[in-house]
CHARMM internal coordinates of N, CA and C (Angstrom, degrees):
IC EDIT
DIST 1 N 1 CA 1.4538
DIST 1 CA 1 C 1.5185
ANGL 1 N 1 CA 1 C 108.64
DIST 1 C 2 N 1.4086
ANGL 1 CA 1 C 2 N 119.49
DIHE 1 N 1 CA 1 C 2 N 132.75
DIST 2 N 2 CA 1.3752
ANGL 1 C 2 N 2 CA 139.23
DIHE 1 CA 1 C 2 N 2 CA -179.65
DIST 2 CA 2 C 1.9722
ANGL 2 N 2 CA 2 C 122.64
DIHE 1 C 2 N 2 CA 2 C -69.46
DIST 2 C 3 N 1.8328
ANGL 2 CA 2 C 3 N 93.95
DIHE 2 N 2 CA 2 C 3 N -16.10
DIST 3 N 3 CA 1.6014
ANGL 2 C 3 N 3 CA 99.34
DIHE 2 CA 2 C 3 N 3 CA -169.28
DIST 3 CA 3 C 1.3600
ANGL 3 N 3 CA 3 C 104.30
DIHE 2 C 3 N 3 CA 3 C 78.86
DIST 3 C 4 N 1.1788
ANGL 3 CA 3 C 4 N 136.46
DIHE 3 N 3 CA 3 C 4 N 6.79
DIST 4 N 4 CA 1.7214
ANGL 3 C 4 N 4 CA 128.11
DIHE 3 CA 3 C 4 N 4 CA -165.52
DIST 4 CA 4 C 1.8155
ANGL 4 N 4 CA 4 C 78.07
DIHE 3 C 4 N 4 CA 4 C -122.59
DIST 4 C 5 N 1.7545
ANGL 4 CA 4 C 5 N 96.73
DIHE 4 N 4 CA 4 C 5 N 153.60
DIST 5 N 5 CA 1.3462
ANGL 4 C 5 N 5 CA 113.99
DIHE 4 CA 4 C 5 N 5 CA -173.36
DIST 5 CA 5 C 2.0094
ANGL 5 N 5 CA 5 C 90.83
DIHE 4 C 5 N 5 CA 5 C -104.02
DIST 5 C 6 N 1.5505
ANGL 5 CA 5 C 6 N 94.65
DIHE 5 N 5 CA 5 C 6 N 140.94
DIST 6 N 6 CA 1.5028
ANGL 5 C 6 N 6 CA 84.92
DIHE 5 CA 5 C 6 N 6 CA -177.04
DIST 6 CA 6 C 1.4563
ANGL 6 N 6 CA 6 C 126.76
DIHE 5 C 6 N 6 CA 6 C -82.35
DIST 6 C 7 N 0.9247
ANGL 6 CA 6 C 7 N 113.95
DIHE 6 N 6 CA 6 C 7 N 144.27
DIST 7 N 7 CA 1.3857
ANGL 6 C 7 N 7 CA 131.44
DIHE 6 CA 6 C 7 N 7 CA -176.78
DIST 7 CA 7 C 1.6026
ANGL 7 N 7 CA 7 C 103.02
DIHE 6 C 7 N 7 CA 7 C -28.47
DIST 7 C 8 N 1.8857
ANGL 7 CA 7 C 8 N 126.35
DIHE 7 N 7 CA 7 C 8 N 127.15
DIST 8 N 8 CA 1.4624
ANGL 7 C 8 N 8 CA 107.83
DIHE 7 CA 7 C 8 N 8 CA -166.75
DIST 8 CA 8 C 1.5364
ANGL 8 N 8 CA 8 C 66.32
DIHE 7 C 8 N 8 CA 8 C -165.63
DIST 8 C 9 N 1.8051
ANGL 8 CA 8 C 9 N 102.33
DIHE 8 N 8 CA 8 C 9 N 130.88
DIST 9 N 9 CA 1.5841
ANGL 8 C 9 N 9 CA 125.41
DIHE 8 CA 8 C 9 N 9 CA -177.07
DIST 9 CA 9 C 1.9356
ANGL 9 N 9 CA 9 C 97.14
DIHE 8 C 9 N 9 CA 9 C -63.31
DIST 9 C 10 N 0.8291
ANGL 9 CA 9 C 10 N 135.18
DIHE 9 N 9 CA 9 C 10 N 146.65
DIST 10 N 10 CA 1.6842
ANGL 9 C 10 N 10 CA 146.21
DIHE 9 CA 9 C 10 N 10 CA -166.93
DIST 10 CA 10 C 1.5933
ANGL 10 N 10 CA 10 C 84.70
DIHE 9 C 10 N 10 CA 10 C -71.22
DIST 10 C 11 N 1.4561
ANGL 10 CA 10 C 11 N 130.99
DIHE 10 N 10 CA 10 C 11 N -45.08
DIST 11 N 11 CA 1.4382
ANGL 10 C 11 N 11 CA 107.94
DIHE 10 CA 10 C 11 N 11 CA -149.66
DIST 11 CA 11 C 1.7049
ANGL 11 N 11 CA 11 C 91.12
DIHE 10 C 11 N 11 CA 11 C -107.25
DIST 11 C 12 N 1.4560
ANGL 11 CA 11 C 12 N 126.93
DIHE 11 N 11 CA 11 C 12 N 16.69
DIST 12 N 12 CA 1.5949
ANGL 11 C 12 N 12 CA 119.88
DIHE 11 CA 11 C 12 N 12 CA -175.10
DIST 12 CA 12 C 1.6960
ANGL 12 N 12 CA 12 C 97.51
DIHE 11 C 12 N 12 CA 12 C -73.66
DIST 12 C 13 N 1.7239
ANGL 12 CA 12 C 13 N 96.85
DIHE 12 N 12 CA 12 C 13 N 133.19
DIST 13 N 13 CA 1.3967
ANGL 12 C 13 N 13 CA 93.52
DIHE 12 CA 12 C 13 N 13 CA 163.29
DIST 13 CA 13 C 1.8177
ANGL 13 N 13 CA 13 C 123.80
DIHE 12 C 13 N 13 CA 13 C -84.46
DIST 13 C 14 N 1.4096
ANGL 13 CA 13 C 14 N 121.31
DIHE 13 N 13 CA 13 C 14 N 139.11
DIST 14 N 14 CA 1.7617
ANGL 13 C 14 N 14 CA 125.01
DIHE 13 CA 13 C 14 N 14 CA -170.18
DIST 14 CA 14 C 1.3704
ANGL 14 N 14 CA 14 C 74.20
DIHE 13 C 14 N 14 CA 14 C -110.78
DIST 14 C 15 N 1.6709
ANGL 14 CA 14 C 15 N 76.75
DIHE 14 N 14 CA 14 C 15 N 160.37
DIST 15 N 15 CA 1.5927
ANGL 14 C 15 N 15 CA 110.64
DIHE 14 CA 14 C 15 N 15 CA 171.78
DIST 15 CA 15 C 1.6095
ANGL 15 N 15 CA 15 C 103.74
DIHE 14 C 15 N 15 CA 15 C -109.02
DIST 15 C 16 N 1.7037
ANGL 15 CA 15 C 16 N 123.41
DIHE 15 N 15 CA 15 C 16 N 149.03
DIST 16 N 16 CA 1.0075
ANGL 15 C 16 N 16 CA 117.98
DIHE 15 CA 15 C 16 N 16 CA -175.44
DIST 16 CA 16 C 1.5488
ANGL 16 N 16 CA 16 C 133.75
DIHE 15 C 16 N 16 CA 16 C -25.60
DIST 16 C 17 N 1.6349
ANGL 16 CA 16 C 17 N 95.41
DIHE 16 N 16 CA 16 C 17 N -41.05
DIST 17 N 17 CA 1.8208
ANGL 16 C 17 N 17 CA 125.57
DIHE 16 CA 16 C 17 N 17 CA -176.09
DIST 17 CA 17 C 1.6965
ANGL 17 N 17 CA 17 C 92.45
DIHE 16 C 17 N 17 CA 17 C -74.14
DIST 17 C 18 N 0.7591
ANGL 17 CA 17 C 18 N 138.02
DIHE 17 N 17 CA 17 C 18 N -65.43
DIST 18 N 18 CA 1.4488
ANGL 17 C 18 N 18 CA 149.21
DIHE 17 CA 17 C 18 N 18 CA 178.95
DIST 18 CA 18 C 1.5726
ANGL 18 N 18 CA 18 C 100.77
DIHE 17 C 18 N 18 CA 18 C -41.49
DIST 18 C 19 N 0.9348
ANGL 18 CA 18 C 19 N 131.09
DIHE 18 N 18 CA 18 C 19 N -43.27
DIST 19 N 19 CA 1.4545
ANGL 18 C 19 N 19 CA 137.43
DIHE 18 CA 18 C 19 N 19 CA -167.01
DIST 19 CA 19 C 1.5812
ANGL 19 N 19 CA 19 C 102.35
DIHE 18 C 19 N 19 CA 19 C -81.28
DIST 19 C 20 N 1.5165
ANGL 19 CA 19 C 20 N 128.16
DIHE 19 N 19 CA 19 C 20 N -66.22
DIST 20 N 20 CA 1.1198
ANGL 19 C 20 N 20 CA 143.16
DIHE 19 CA 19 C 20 N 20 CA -175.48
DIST 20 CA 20 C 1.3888
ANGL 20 N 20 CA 20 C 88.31
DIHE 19 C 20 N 20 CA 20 C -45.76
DIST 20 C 21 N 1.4205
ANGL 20 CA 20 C 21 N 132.39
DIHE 20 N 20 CA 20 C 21 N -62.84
DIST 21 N 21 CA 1.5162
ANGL 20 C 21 N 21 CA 111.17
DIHE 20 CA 20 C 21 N 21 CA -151.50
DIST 21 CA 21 C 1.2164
ANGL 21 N 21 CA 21 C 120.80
DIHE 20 C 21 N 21 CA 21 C -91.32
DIST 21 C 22 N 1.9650
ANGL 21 CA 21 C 22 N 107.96
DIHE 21 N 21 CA 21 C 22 N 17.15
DIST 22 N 22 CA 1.5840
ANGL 21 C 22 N 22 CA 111.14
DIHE 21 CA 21 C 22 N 22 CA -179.46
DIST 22 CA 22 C 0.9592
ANGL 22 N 22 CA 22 C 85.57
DIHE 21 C 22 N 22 CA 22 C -89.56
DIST 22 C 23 N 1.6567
ANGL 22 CA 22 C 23 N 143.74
DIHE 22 N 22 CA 22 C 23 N -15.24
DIST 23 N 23 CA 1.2398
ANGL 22 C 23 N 23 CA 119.84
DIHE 22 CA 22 C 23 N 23 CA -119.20
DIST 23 CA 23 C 1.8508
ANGL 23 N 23 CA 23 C 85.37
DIHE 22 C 23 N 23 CA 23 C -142.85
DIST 23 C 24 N 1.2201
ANGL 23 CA 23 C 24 N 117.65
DIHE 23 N 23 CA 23 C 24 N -12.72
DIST 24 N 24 CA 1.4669
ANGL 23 C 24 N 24 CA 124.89
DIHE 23 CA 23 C 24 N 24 CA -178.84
DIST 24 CA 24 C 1.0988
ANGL 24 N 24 CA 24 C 118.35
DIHE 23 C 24 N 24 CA 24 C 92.94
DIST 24 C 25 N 1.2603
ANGL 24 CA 24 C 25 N 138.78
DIHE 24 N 24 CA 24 C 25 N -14.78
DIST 25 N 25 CA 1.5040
ANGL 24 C 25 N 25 CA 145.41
DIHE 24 CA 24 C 25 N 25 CA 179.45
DIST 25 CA 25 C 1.1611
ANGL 25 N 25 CA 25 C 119.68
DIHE 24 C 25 N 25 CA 25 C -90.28
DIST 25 C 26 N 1.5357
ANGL 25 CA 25 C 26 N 108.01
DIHE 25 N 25 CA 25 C 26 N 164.69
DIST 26 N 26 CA 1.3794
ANGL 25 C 26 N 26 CA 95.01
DIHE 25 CA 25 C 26 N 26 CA 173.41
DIST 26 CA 26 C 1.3731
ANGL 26 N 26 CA 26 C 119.36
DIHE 25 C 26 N 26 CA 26 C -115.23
DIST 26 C 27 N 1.6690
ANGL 26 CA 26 C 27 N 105.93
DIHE 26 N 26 CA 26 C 27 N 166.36
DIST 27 N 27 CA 1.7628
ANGL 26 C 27 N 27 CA 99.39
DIHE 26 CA 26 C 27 N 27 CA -140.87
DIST 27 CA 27 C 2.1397
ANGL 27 N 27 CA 27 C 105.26
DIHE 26 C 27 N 27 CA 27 C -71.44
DIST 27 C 28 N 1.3936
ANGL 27 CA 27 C 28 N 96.54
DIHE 27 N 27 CA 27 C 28 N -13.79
DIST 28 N 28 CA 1.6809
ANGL 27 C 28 N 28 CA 91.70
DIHE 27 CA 27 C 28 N 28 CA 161.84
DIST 28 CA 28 C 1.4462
ANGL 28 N 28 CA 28 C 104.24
DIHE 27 C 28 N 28 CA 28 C -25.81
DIST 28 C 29 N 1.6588
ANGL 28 CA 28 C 29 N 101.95
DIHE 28 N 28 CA 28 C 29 N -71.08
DIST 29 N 29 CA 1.6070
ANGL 28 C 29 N 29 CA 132.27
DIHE 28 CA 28 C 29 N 29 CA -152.89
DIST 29 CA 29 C 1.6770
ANGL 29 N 29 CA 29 C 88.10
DIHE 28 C 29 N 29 CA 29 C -36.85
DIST 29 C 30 N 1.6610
ANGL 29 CA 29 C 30 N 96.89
DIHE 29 N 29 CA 29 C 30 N -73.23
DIST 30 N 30 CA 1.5412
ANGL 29 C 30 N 30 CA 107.96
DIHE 29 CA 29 C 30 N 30 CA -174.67
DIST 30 CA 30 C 1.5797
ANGL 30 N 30 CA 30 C 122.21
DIHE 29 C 30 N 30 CA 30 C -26.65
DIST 30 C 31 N 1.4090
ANGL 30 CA 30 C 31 N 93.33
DIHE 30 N 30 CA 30 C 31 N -55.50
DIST 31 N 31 CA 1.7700
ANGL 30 C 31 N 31 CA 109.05
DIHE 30 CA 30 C 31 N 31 CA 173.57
DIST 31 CA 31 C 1.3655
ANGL 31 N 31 CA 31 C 89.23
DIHE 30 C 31 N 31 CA 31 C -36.66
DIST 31 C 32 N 1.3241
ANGL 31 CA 31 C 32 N 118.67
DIHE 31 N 31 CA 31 C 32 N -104.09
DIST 32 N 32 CA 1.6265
ANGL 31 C 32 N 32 CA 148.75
DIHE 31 CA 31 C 32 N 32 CA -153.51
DIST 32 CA 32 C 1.4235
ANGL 32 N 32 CA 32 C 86.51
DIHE 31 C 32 N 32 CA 32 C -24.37
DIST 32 C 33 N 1.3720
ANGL 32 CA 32 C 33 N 125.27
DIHE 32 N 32 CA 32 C 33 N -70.94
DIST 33 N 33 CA 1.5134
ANGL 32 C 33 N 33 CA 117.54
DIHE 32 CA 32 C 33 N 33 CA -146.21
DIST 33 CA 33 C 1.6044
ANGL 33 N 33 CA 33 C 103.50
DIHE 32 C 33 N 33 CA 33 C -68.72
DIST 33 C 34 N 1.3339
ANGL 33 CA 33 C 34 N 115.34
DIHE 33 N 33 CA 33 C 34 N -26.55
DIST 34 N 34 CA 1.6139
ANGL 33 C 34 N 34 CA 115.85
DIHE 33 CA 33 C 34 N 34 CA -177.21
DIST 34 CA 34 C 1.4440
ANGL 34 N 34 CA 34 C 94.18
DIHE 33 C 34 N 34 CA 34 C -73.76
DIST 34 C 35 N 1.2618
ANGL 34 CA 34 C 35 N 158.49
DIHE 34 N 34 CA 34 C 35 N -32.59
DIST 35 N 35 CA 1.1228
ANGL 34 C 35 N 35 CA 171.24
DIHE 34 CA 34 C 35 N 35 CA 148.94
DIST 35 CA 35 C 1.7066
ANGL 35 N 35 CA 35 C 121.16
DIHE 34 C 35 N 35 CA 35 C -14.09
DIST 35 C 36 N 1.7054
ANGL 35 CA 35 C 36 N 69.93
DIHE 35 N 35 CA 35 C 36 N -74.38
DIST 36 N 36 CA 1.8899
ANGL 35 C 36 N 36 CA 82.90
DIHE 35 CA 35 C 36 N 36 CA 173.42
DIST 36 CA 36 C 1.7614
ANGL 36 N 36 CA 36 C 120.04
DIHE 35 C 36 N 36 CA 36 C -89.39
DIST 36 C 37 N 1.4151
ANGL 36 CA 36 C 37 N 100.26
DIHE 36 N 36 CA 36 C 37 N 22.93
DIST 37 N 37 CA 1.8249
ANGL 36 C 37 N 37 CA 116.73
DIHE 36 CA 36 C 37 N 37 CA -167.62
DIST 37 CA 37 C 1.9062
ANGL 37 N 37 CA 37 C 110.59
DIHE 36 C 37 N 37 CA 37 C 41.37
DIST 37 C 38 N 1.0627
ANGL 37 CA 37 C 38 N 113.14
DIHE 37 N 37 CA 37 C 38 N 29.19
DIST 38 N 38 CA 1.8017
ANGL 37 C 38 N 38 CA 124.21
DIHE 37 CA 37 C 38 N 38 CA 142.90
DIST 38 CA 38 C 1.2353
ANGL 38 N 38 CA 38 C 138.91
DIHE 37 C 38 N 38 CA 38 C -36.11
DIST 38 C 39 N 1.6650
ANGL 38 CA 38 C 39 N 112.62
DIHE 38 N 38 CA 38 C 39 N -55.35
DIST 39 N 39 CA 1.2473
ANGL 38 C 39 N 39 CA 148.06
DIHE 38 CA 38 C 39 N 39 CA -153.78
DIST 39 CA 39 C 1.5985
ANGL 39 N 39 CA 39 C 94.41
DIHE 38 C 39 N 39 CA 39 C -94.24
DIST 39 C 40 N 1.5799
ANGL 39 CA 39 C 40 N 90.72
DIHE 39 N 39 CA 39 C 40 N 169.60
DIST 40 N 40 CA 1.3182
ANGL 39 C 40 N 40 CA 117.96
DIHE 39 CA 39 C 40 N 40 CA 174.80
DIST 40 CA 40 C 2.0885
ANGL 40 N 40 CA 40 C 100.79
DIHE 39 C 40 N 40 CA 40 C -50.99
DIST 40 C 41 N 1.5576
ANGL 40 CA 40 C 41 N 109.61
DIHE 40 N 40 CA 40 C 41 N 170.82
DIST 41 N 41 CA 1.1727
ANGL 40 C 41 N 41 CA 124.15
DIHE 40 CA 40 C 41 N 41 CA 168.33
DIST 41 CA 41 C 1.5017
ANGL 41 N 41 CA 41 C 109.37
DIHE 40 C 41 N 41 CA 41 C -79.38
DIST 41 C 42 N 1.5900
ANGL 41 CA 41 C 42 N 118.03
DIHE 41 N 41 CA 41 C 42 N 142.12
DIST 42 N 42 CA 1.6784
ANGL 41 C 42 N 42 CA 113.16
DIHE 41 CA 41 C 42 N 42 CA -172.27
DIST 42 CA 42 C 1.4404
ANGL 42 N 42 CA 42 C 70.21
DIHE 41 C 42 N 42 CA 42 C -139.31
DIST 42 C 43 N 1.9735
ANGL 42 CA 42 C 43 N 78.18
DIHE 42 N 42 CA 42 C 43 N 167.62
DIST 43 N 43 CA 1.5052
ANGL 42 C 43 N 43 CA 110.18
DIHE 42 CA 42 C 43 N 43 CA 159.74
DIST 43 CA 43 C 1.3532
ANGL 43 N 43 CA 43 C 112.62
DIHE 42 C 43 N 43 CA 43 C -107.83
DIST 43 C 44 N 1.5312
ANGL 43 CA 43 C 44 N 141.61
DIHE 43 N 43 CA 43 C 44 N -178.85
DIST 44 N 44 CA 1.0539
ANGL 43 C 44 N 44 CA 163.33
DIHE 43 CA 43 C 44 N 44 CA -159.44
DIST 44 CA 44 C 1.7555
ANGL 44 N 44 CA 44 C 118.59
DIHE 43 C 44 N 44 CA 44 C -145.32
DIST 44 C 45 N 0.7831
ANGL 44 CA 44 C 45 N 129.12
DIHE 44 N 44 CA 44 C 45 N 52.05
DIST 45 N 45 CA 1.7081
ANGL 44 C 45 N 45 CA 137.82
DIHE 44 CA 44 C 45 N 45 CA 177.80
DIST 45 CA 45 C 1.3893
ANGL 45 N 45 CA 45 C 121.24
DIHE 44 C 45 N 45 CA 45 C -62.87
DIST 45 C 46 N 1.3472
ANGL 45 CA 45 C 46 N 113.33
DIHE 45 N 45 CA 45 C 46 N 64.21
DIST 46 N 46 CA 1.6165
ANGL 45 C 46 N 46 CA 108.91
DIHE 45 CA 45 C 46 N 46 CA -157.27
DIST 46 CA 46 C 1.4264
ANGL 46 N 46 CA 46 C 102.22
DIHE 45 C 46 N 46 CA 46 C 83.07
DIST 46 C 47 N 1.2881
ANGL 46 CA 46 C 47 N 104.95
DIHE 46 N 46 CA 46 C 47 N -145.30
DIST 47 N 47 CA 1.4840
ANGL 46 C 47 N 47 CA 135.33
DIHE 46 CA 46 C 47 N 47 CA 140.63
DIST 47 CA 47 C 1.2000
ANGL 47 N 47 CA 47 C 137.74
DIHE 46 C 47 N 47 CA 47 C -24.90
DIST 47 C 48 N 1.2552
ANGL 47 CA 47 C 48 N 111.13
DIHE 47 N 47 CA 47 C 48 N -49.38
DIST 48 N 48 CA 1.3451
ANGL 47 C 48 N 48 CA 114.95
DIHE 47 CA 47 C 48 N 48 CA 176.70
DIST 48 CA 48 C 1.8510
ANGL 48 N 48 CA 48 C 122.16
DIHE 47 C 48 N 48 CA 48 C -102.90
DIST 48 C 49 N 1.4712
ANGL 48 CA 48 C 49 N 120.71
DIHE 48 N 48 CA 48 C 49 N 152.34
DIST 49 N 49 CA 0.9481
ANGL 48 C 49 N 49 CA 139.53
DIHE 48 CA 48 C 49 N 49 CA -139.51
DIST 49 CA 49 C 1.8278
ANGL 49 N 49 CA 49 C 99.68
DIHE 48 C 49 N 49 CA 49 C -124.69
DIST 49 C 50 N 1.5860
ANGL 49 CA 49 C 50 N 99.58
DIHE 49 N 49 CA 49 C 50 N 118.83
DIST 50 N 50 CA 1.6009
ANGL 49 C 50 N 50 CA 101.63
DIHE 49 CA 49 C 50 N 50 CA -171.60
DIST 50 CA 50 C 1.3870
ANGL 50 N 50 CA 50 C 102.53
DIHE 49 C 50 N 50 CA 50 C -128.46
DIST 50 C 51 N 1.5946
ANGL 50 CA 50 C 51 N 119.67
DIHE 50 N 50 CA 50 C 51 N 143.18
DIST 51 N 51 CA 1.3790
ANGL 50 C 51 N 51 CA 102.37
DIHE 50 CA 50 C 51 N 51 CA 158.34
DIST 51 CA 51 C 1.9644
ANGL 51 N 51 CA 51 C 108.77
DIHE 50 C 51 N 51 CA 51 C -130.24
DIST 51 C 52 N 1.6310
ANGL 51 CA 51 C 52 N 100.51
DIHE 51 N 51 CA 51 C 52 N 167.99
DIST 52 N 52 CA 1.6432
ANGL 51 C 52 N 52 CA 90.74
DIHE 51 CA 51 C 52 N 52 CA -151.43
DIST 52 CA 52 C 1.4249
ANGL 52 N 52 CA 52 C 75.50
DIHE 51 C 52 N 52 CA 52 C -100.02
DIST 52 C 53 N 1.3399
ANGL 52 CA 52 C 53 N 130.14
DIHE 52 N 52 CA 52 C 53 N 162.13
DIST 53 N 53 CA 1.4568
ANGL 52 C 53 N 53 CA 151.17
DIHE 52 CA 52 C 53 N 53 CA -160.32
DIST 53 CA 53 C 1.3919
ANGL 53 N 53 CA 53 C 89.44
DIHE 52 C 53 N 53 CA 53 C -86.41
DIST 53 C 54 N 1.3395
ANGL 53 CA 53 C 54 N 108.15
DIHE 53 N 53 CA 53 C 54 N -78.78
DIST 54 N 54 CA 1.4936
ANGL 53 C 54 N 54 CA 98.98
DIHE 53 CA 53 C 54 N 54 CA -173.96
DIST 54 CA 54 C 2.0116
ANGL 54 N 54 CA 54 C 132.39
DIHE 53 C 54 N 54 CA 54 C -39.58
DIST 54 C 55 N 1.4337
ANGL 54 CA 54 C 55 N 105.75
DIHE 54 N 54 CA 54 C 55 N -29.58
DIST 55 N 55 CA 1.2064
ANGL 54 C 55 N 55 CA 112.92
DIHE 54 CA 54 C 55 N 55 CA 144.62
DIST 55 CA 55 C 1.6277
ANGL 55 N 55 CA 55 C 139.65
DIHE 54 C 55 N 55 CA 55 C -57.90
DIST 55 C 56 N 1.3648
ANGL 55 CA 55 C 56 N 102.91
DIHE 55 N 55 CA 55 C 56 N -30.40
DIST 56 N 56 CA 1.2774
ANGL 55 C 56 N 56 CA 100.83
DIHE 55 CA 55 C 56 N 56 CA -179.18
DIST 56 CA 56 C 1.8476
ANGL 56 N 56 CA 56 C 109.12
DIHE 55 C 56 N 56 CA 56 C -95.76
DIST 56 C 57 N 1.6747
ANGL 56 CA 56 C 57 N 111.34
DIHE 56 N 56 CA 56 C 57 N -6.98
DIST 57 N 57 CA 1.2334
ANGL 56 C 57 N 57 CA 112.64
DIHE 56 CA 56 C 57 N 57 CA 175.72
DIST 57 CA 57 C 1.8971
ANGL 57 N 57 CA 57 C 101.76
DIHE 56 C 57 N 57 CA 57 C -80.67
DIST 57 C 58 N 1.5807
ANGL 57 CA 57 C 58 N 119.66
DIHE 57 N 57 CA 57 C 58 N -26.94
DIST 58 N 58 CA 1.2342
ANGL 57 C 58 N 58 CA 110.54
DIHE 57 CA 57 C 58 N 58 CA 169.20
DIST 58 CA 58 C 1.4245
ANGL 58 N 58 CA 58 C 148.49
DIHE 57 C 58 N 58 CA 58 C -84.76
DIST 58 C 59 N 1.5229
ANGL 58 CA 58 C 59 N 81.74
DIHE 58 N 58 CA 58 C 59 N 3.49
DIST 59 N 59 CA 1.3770
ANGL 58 C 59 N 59 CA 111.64
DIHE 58 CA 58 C 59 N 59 CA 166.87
DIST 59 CA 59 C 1.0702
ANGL 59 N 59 CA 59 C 126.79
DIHE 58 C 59 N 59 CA 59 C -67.15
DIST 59 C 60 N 1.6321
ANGL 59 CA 59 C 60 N 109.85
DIHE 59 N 59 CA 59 C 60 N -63.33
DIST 60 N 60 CA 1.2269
ANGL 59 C 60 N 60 CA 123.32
DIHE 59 CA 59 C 60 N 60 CA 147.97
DIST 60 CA 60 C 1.6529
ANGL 60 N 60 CA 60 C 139.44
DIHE 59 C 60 N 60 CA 60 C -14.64
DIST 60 C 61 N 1.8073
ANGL 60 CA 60 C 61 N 89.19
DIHE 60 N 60 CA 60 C 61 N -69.34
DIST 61 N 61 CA 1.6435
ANGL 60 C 61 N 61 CA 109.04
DIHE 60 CA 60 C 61 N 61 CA 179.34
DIST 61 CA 61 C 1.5122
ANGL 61 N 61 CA 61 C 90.23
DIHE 60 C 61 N 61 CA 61 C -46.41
DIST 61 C 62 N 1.6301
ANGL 61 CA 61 C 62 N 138.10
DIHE 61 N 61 CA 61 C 62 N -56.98
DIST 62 N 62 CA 0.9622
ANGL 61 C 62 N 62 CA 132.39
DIHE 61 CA 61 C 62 N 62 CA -165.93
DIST 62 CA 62 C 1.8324
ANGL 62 N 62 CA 62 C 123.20
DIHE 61 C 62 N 62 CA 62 C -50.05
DIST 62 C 63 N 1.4610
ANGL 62 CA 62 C 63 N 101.67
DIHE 62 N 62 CA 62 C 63 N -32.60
DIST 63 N 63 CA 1.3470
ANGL 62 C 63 N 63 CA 91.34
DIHE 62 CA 62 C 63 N 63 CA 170.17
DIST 63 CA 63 C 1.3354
ANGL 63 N 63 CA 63 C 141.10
DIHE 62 C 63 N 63 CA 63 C -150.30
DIST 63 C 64 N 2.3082
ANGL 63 CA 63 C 64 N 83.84
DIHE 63 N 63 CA 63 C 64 N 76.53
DIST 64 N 64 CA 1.1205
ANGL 63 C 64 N 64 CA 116.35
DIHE 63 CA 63 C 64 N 64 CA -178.54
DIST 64 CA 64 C 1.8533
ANGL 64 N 64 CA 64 C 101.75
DIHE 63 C 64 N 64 CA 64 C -76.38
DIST 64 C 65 N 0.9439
ANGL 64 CA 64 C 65 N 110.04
DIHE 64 N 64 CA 64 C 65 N 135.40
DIST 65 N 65 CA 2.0152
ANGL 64 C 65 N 65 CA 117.01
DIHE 64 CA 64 C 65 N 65 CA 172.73
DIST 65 CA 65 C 1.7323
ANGL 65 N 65 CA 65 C 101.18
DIHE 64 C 65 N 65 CA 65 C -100.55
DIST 65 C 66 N 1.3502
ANGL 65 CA 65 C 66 N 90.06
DIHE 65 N 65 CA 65 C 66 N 149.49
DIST 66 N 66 CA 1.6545
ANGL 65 C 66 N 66 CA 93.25
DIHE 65 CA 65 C 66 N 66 CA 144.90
DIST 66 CA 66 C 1.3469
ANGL 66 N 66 CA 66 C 130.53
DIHE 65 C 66 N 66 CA 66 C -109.26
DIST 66 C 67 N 1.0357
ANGL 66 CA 66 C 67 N 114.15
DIHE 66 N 66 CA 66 C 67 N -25.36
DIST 67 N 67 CA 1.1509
ANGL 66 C 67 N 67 CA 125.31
DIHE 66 CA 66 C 67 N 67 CA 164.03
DIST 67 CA 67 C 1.6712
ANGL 67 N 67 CA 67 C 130.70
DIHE 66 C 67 N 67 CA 67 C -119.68
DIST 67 C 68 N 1.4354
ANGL 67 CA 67 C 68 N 126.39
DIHE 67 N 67 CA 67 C 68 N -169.99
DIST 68 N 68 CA 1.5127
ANGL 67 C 68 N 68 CA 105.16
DIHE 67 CA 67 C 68 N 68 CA 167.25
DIST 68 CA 68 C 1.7862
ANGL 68 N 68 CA 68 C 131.70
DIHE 67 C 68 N 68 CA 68 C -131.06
END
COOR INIT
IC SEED 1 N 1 CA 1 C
IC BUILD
């Protein structure tokens, strides 16, 4: 692995599993934080559970630190 997140179109919908492993975690993690409203923004399709890339890249941006 390069450390670079792979290339993922802003509006592709991931599946929880898909998400965790752009993102390094595991999709428990994902669960929990969508859970406790932590996590990135999802959708709800029925049953099943999507999140849009570009959301989960602003998620992120959100919690860049400079320090700790």
């Amino acid at each position: 692995m390069n450390g670079r997140l792979p290339t993922t179109p802003p509006e592709q919908l991931l599946t929880s599993r898909e998400t965790a492993e752009r993102l390094g975690l595991a999709e428990n993690t994902v669960a929990r934080m969508r859970c406790h409203g932590t996590g990135p923004e999802f959708l709800k399709l029925g049953r099943a559970v999507r999140y849009r890339w570009r959301d989960v890249e602003q998620w992120l941006a959100g919690r860049m630190q400079t320090s700790t």
